[in-house]
C-alpha positions in Angstrom: -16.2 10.4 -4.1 -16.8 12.2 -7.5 -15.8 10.7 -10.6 -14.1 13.8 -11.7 -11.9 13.7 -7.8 -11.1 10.1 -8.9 -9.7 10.9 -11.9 -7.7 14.1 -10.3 -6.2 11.7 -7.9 -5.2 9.1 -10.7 -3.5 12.1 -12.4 -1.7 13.0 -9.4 -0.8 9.2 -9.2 0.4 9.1 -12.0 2.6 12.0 -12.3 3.9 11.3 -9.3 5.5 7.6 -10.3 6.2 9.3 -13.8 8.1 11.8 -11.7 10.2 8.9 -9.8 10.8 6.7 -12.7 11.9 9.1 -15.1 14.8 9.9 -12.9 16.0 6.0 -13.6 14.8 5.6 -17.4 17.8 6.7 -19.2 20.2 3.9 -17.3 20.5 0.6 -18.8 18.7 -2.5 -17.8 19.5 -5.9 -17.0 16.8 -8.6 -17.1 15.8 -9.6 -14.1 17.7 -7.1 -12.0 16.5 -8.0 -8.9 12.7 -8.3 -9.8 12.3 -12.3 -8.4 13.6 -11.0 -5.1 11.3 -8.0 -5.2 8.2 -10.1 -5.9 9.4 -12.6 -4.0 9.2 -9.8 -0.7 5.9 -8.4 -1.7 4.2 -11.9 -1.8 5.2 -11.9 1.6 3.8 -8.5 2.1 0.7 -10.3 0.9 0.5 -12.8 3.2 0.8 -10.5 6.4 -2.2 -8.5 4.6 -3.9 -11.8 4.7 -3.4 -12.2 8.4 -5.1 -9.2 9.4 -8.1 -10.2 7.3 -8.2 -14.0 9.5 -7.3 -11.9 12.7 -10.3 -9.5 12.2 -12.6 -12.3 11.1 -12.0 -14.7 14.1 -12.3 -11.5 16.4 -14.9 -11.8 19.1 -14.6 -8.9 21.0 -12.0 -8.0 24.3 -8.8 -6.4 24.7 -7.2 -9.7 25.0 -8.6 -11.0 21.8 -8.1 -8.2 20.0 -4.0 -9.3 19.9 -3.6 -11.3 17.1 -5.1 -8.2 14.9 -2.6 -5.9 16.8 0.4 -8.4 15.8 -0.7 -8.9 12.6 -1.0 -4.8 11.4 2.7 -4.8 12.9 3.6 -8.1 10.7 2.1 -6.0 8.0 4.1 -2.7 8.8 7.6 -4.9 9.2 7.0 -6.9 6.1 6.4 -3.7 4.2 9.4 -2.5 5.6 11.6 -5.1 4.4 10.3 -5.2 0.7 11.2 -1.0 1.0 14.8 -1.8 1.9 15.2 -4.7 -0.4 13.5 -2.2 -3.6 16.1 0.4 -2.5 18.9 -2.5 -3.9 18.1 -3.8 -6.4 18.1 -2.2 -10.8 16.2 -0.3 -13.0 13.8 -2.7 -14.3 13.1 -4.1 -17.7 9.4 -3.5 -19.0 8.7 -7.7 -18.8 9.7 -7.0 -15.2 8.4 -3.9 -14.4 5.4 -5.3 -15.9 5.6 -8.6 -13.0 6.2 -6.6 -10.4 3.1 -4.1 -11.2 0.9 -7.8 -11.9 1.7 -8.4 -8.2 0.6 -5.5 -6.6 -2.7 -5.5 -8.9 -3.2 -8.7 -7.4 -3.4 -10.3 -5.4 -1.8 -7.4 -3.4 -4.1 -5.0 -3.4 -8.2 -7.3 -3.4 -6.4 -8.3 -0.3 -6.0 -5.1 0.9 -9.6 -4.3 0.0 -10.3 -7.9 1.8 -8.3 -6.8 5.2 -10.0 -3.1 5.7 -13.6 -5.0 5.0 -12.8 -7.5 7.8 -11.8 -5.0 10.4 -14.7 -2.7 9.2 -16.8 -5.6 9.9 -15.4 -6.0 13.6 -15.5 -2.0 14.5 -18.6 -2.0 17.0 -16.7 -4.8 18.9 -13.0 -2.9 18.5 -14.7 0.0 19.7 -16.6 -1.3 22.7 -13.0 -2.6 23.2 -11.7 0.3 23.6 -9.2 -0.4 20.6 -10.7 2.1 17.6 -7.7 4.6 18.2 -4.9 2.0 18.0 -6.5 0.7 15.1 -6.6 3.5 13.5 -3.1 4.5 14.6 -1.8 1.5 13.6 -3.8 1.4 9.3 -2.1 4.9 9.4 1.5 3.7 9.9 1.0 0.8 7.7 -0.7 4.0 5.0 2.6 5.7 5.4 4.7 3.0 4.7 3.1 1.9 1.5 3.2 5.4 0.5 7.3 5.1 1.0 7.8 1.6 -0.3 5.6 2.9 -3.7 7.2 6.3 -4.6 10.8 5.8 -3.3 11.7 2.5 -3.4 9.8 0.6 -6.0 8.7 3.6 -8.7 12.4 4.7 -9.5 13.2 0.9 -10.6 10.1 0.7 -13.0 10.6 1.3 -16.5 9.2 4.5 -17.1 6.5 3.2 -20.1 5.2 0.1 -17.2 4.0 3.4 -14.7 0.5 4.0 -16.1 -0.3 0.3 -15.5 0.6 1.0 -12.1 -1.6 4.0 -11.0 -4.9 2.7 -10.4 -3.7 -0.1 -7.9 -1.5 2.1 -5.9 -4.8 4.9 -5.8 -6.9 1.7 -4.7 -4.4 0.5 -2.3 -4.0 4.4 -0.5 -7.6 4.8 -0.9 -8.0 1.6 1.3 -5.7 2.3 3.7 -7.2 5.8 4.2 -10.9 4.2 4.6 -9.5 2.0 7.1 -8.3 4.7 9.1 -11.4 7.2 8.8 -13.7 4.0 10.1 -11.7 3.8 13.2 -12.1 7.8 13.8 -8.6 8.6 12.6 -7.1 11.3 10.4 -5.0 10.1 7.5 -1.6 11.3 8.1 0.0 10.2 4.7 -0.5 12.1 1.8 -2.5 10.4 -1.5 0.4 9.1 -3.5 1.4 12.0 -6.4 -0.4 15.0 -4.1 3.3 16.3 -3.0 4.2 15.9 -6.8 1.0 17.4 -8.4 1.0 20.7 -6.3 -2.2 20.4 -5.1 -3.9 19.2 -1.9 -5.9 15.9 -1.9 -9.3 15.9 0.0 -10.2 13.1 1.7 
């Protein structure tokens, strides 16, 4: 990838989560309106990430081994889940806390992301021989589409609108991961880069 896309795509990033916030800026902020709980859920998120990258690294090949990798991408997609609904209640942010919550997703969120998509990238010839690339595949793209939901719509409006740049280039790292996960196993991203439906302008892959 180009330096020049890159930097397209952390434009469209960013405009996107200024888009969200801004729609949340002018409303007054309470410390620590809700942020412990949100960090609180996505450190869970973190450790179903983790799983997949211990599922995919004690993977020997089979259909039948190939289940704690298929249990742990749904762990991932049902943890994600609850850290969306759980954004969706609590305030606008505070920048301290807007600035924790963004710390979290940097990391360890989203090496561990980069960590998980390695480990299953490592495994492919034995998922394949398996039989198992397409659910793989199928499976990295509904955990893609549910980051891309938990970023923009749940967690972005809370941020405090200053806090967004800070935010751009782990949530490109974290789609971009996702995506590379789901090319290796032969699928077609089905969620958009973050910002792409905001920027006006299709994303390549």
């Amino acid at each position: 990838m180009s330096q020049l896309s890159t930097s397209k795509m952390k434009s469209f990033v960013a405009l996107a989560l200024l888009a969200v916030a801004s729609v949340v800026s002018a409303h007054p902020v309470e410390r620590d309106a809700g942020a412990n709980l949100l960090v609180n859920d996505l450190l869970v998120l973190d450790n179903a990430i983790k799983n997949i990258t211990i599922a995919a690294n004690g993977y020997a090949g089979g259909v039948e081994a190939y289940q704690p990798i298929r249990e742990s991408l749904l762990q991932v997609n049902y943890t994600n889940r609850i850290a969306y609904f759980e954004g969706m209640k609590i305030k606008p942010q505070s920048t301290d806390d807007s600035n924790k919550i963004i710390a979290v997703v940097a990391d360890p969120i989203q090496p561990d992301i980069t960590a998980a998509i390695d480990a299953l990238i490592a495994k492919k010839d034995l998922i394949d021989a398996a039989g198992l690339a397409a659910e793989t595949a199928a499976g990295l793209n509904l955990i893609s589409s549910d980051h891309d939901t938990l970023s923009l719509f749940s967690v972005a409006p809370k941020l405090e609108l200053l806090t967004i740049p800070s935010a751009v280039v782990p949530v490109l790292h974290i789609d971009l991961d996702w995506r590379r996960g789901v090319l290796a196993f032969g699928g077609l991203p089905l969620a958009p880069l973050t910002g792409s439906q905001f920027a006006g302008n299709p994303v390549e892959n």
